[in-house]
PDB file of N, CA, C, O and CB in Angstrom:
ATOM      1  N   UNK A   1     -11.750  33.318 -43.073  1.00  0.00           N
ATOM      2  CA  UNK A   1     -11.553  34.229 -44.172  1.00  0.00           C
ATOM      3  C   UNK A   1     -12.828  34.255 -45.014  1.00  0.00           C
ATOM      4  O   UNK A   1     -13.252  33.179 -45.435  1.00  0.00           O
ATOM      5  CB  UNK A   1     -10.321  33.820 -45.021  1.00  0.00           C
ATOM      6  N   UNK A   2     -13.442  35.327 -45.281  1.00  0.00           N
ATOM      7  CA  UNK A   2     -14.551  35.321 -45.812  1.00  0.00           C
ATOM      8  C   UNK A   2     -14.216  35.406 -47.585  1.00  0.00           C
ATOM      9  O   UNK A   2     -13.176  35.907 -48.013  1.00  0.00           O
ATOM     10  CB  UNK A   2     -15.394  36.521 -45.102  1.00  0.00           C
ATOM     11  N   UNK A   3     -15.332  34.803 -48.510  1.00  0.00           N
ATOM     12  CA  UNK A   3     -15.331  34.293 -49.663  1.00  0.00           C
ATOM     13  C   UNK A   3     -16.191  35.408 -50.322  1.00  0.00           C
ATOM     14  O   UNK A   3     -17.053  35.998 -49.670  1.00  0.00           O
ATOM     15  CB  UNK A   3     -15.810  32.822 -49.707  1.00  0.00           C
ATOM     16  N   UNK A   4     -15.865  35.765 -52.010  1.00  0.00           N
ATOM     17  CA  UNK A   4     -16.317  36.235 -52.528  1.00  0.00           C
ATOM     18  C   UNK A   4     -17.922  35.989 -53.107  1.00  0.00           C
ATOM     19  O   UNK A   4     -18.117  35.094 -53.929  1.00  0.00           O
ATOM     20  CB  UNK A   4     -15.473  36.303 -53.015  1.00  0.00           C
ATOM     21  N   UNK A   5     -18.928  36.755 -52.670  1.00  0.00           N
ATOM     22  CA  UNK A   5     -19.913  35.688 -52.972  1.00  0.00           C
ATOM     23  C   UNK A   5     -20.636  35.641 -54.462  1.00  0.00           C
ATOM     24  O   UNK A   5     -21.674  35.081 -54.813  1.00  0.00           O
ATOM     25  CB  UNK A   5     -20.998  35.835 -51.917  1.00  0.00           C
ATOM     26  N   UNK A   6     -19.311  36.764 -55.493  1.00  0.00           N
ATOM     27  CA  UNK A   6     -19.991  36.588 -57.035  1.00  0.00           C
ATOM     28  C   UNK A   6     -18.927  35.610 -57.313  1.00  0.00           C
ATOM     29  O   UNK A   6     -19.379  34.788 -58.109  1.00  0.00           O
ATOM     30  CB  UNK A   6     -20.103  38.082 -58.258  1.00  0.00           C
ATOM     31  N   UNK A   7     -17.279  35.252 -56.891  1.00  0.00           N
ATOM     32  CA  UNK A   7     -16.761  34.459 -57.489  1.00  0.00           C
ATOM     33  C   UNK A   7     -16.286  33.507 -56.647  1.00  0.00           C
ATOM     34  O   UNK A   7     -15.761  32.492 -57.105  1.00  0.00           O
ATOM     35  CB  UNK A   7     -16.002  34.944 -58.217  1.00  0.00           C
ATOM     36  N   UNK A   8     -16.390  33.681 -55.534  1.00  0.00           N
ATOM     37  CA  UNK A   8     -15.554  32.295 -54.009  1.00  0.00           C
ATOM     38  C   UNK A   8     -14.294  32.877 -54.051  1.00  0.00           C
ATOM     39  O   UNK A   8     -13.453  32.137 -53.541  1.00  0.00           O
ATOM     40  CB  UNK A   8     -15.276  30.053 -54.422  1.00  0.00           C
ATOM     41  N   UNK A   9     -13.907  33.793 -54.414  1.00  0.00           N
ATOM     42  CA  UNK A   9     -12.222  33.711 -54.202  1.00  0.00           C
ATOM     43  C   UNK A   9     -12.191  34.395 -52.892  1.00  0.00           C
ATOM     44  O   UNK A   9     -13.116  35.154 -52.602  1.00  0.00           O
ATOM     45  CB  UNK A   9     -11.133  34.577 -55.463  1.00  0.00           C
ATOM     46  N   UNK A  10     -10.994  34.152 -51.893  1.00  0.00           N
ATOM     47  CA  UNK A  10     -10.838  34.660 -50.553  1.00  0.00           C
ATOM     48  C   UNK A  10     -10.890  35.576 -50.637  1.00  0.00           C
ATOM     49  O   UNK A  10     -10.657  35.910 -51.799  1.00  0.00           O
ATOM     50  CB  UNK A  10      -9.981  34.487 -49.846  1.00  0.00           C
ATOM     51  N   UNK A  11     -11.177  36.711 -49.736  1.00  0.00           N
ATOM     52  CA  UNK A  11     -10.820  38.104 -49.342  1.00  0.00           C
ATOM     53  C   UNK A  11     -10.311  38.348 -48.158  1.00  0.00           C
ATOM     54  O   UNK A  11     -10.970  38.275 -47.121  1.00  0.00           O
ATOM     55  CB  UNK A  11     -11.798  38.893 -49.395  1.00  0.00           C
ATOM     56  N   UNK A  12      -9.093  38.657 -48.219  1.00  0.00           N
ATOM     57  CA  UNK A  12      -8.544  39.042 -46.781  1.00  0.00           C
ATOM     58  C   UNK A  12      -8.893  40.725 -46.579  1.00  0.00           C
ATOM     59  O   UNK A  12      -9.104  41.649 -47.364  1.00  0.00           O
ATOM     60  CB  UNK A  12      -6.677  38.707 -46.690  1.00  0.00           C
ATOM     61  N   UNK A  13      -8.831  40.590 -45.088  1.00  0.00           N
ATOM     62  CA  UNK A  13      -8.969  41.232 -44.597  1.00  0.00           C
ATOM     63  C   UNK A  13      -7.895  42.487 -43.568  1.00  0.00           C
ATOM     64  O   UNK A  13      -7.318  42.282 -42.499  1.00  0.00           O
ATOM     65  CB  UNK A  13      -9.655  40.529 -44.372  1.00  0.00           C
ATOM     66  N   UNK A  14      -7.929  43.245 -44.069  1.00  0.00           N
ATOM     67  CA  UNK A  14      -6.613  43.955 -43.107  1.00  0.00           C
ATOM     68  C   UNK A  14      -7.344  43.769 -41.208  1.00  0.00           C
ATOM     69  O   UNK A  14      -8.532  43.828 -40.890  1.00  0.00           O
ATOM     70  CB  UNK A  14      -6.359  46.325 -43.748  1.00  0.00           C
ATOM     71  N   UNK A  15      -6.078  43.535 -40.238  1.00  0.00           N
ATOM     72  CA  UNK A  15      -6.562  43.180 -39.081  1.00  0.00           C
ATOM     73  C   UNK A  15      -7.406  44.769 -38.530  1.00  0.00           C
ATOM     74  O   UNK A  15      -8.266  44.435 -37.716  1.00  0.00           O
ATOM     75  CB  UNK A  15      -5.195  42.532 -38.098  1.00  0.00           C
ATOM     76  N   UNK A  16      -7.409  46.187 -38.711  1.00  0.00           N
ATOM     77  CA  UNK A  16      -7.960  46.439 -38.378  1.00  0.00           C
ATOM     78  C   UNK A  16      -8.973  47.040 -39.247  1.00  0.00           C
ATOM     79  O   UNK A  16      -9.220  48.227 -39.033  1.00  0.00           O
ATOM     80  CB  UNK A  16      -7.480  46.734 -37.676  1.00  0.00           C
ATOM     81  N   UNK A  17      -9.434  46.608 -39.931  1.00  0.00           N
ATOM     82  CA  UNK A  17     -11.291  46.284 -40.455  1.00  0.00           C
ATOM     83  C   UNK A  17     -12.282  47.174 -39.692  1.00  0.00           C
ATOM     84  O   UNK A  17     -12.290  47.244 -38.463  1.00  0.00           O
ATOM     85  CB  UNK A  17     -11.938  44.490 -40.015  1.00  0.00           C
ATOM     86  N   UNK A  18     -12.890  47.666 -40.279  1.00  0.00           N
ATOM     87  CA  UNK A  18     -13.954  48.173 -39.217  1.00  0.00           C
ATOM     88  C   UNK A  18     -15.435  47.514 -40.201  1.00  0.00           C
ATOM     89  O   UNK A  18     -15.521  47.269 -41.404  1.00  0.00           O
ATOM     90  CB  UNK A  18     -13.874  50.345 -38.927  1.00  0.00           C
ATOM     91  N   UNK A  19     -16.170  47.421 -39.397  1.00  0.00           N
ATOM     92  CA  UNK A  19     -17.874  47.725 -39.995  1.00  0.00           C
ATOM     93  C   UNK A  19     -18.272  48.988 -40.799  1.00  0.00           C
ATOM     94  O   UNK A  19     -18.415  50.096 -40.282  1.00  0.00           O
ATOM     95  CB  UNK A  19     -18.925  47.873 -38.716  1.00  0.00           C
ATOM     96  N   UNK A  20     -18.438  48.713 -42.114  1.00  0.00           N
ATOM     97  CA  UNK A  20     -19.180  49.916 -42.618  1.00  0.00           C
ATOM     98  C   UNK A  20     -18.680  49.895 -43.959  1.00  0.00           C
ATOM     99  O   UNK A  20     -19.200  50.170 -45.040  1.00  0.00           O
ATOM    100  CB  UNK A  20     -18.926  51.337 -41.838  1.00  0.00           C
ATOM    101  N   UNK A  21     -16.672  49.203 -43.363  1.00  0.00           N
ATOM    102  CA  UNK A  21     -15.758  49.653 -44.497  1.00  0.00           C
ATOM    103  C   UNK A  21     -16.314  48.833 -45.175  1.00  0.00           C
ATOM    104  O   UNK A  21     -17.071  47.956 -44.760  1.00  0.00           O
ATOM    105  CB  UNK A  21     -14.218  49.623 -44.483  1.00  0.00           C
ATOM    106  N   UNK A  22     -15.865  49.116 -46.743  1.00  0.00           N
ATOM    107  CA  UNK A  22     -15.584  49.044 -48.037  1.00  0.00           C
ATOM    108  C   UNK A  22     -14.648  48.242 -48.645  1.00  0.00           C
ATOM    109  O   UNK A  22     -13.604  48.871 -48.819  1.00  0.00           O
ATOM    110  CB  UNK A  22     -15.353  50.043 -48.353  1.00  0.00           C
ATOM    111  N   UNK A  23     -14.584  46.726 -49.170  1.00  0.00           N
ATOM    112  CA  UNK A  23     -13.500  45.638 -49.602  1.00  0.00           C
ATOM    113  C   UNK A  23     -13.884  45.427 -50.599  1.00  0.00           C
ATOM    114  O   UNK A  23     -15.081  45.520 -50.870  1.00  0.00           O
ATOM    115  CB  UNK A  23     -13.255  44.408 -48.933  1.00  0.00           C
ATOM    116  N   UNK A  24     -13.083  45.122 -51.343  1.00  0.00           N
ATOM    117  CA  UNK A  24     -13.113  44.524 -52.692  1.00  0.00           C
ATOM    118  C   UNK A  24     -12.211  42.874 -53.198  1.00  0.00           C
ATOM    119  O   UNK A  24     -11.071  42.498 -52.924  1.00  0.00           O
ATOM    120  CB  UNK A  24     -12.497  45.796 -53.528  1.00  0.00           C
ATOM    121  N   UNK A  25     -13.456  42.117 -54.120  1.00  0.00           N
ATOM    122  CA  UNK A  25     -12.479  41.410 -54.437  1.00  0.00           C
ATOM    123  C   UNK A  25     -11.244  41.137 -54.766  1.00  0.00           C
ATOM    124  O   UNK A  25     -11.078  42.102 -55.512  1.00  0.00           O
ATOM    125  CB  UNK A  25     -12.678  41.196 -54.793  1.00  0.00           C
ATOM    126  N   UNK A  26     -10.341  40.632 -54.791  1.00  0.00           N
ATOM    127  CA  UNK A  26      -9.177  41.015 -55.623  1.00  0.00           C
ATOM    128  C   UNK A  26      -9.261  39.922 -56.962  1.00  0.00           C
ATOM    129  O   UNK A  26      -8.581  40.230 -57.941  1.00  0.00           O
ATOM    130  CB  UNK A  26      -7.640  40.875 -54.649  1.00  0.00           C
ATOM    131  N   UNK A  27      -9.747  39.169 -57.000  1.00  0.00           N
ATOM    132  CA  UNK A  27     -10.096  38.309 -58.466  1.00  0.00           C
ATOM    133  C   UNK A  27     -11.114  39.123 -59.426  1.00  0.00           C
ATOM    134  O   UNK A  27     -10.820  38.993 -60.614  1.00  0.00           O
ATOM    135  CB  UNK A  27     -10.920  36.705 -58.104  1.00  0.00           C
ATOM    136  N   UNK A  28     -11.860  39.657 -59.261  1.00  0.00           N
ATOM    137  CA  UNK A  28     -13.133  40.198 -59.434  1.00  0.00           C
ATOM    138  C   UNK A  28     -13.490  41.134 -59.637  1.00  0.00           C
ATOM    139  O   UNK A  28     -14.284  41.381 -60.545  1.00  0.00           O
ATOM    140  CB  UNK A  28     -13.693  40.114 -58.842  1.00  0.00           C
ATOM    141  N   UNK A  29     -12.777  42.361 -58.461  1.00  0.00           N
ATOM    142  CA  UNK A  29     -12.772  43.595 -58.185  1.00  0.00           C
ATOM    143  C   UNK A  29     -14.660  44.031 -57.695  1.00  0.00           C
ATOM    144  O   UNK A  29     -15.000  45.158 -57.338  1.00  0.00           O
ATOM    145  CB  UNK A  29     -12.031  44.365 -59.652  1.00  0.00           C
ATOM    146  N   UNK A  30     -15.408  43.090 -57.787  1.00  0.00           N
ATOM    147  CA  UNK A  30     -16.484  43.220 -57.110  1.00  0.00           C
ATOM    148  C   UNK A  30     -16.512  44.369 -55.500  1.00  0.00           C
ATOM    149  O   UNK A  30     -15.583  44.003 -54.780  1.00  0.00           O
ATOM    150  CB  UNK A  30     -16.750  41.674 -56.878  1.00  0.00           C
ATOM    151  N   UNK A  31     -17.199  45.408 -54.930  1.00  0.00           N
ATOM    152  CA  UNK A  31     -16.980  45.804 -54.085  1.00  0.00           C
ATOM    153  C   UNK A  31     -18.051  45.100 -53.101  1.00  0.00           C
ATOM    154  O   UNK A  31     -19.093  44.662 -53.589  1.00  0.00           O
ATOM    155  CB  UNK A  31     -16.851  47.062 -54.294  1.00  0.00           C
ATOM    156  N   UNK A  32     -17.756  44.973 -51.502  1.00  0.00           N
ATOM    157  CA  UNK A  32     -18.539  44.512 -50.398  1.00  0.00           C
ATOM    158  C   UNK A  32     -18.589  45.637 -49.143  1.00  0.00           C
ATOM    159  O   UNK A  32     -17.726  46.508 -49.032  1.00  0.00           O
ATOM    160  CB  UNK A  32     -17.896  43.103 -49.923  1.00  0.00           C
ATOM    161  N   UNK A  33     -19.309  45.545 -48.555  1.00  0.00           N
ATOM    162  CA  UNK A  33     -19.583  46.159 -47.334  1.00  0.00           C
ATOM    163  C   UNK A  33     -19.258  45.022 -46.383  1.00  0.00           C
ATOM    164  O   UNK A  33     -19.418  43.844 -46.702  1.00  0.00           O
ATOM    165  CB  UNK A  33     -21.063  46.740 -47.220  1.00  0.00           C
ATOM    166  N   UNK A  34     -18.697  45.499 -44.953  1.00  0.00           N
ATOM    167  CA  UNK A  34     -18.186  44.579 -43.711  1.00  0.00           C
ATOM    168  C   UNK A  34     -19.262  45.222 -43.430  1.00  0.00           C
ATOM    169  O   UNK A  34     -19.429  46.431 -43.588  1.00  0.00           O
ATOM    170  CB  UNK A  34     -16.698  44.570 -42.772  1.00  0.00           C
ATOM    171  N   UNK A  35     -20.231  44.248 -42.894  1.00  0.00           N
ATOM    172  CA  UNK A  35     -21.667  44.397 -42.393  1.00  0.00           C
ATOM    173  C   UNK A  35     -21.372  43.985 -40.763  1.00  0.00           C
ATOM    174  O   UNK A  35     -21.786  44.702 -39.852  1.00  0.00           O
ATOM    175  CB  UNK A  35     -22.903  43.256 -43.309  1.00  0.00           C
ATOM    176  N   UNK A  36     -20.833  43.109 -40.593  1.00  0.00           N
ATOM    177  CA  UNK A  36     -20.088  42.351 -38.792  1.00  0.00           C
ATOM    178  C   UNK A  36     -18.620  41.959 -38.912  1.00  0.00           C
ATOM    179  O   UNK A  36     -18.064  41.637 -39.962  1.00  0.00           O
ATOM    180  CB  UNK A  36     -20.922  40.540 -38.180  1.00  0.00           C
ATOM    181  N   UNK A  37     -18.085  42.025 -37.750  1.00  0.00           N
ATOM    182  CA  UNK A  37     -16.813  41.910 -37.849  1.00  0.00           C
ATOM    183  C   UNK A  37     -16.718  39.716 -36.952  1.00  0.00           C
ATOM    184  O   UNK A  37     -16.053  38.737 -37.291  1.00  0.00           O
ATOM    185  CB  UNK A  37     -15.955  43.701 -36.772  1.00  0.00           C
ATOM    186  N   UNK A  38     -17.678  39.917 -35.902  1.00  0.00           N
ATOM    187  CA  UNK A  38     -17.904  38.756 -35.248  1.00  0.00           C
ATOM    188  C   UNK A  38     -19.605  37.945 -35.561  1.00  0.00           C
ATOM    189  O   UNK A  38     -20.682  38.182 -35.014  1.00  0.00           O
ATOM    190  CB  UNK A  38     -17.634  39.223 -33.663  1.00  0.00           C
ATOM    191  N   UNK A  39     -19.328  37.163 -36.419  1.00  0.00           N
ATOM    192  CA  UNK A  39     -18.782  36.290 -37.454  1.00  0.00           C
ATOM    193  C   UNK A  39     -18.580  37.154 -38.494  1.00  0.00           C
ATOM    194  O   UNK A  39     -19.559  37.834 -38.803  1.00  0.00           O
ATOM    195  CB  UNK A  39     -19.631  35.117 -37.857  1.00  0.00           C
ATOM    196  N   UNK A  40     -17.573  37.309 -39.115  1.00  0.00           N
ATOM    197  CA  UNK A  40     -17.230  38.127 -40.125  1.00  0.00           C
ATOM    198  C   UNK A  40     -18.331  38.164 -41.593  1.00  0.00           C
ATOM    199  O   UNK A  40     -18.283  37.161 -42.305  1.00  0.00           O
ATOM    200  CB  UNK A  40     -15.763  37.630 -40.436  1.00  0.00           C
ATOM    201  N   UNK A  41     -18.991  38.951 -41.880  1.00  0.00           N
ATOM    202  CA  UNK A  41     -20.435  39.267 -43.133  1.00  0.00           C
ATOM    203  C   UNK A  41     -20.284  40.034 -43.506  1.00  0.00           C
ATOM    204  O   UNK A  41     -20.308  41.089 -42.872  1.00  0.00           O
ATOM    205  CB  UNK A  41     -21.828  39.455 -42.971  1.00  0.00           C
ATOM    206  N   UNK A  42     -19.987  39.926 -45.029  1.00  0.00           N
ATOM    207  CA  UNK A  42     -19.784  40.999 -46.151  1.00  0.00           C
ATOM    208  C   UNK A  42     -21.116  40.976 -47.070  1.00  0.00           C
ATOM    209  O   UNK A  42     -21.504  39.891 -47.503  1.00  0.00           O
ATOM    210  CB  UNK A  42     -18.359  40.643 -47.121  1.00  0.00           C
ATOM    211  N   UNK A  43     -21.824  42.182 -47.374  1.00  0.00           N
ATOM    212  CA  UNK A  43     -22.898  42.084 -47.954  1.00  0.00           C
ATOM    213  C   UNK A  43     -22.359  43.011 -49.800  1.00  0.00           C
ATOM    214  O   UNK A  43     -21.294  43.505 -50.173  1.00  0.00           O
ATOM    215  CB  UNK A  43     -24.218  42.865 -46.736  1.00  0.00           C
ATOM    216  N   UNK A  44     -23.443  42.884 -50.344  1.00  0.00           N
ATOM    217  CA  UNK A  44     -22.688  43.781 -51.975  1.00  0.00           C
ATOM    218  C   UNK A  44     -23.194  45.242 -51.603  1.00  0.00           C
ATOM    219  O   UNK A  44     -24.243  45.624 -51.084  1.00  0.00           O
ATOM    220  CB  UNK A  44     -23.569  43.183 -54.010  1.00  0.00           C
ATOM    221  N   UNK A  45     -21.868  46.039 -52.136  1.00  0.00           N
ATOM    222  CA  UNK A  45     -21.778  47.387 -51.517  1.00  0.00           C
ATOM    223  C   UNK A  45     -22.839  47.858 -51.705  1.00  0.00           C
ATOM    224  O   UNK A  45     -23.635  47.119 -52.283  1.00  0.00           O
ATOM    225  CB  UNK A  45     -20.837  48.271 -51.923  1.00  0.00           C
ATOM    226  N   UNK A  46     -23.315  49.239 -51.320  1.00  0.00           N
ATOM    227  CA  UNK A  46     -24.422  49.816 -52.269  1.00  0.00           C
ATOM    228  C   UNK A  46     -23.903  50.736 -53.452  1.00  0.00           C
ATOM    229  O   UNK A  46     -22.957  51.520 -53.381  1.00  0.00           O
ATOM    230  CB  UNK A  46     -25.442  50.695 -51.402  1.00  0.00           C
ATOM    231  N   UNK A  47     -24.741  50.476 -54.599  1.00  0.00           N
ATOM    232  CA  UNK A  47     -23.950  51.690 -56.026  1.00  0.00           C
ATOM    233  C   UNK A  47     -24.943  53.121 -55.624  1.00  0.00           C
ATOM    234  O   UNK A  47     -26.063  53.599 -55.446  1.00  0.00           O
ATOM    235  CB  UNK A  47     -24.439  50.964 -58.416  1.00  0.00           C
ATOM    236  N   UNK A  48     -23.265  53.335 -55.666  1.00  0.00           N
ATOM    237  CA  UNK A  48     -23.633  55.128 -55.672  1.00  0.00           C
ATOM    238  C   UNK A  48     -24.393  55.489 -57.151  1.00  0.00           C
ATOM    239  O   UNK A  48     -24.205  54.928 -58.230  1.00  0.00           O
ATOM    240  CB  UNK A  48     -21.888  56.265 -55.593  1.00  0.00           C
ATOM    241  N   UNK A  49     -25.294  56.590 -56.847  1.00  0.00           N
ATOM    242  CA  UNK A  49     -25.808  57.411 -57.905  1.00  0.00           C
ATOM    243  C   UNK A  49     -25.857  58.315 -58.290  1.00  0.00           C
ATOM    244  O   UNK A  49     -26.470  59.103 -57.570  1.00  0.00           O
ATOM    245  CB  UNK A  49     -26.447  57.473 -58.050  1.00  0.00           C
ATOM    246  N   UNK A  50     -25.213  58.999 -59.839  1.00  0.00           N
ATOM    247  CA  UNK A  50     -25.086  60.349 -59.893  1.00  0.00           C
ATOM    248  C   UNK A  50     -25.692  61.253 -59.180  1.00  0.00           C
ATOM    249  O   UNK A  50     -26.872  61.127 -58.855  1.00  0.00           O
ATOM    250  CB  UNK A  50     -25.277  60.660 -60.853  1.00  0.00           C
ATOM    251  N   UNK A  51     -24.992  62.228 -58.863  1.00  0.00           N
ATOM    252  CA  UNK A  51     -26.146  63.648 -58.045  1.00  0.00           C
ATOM    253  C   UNK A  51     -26.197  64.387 -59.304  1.00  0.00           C
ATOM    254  O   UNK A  51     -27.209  65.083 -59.221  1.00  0.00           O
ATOM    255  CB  UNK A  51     -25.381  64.926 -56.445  1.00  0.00           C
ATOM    256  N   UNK A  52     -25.617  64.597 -60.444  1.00  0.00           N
ATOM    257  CA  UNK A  52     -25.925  65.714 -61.289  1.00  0.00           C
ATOM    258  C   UNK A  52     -25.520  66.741 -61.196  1.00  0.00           C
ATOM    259  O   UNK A  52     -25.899  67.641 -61.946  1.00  0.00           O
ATOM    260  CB  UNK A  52     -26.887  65.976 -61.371  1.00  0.00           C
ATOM    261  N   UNK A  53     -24.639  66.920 -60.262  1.00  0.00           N
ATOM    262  CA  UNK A  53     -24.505  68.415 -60.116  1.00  0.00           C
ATOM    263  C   UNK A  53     -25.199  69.006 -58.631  1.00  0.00           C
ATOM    264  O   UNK A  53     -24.764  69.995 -58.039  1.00  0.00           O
ATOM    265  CB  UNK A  53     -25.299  69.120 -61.488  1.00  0.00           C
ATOM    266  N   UNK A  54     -26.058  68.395 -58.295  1.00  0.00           N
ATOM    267  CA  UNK A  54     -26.804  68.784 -57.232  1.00  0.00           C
ATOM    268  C   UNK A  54     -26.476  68.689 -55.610  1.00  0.00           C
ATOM    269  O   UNK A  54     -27.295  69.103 -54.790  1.00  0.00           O
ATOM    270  CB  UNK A  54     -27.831  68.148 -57.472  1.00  0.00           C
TER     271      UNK A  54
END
């Protein structure tokens, strides 16, 4: 089970997970990216940036 890496609290994972998706802490609400599924690596999401309108 992979760990939150701003607070350690667990994050489960729904079994079908993909790479790419989008998790969030649930202590924290911090968001992660599933970067690998085998060994499981969550990296910090990337922040979106206004478009403005554009």
């Amino acid at each position: 089970m992979p760990k939150c890496l701003d607070c350690d609290a667990d994050i489960n994972l729904k079994a079908d997970v993909e790479t790419g998706e989008i998790v969030d802490c649930p202590d924290c609400g911090t968001e992660f990216e599933v970067r690998s599924l085998e060994p499981v690596k969550l990296d910090h999401a990337p922040q979106e940036e206004e478009d403005w309108g554009e």
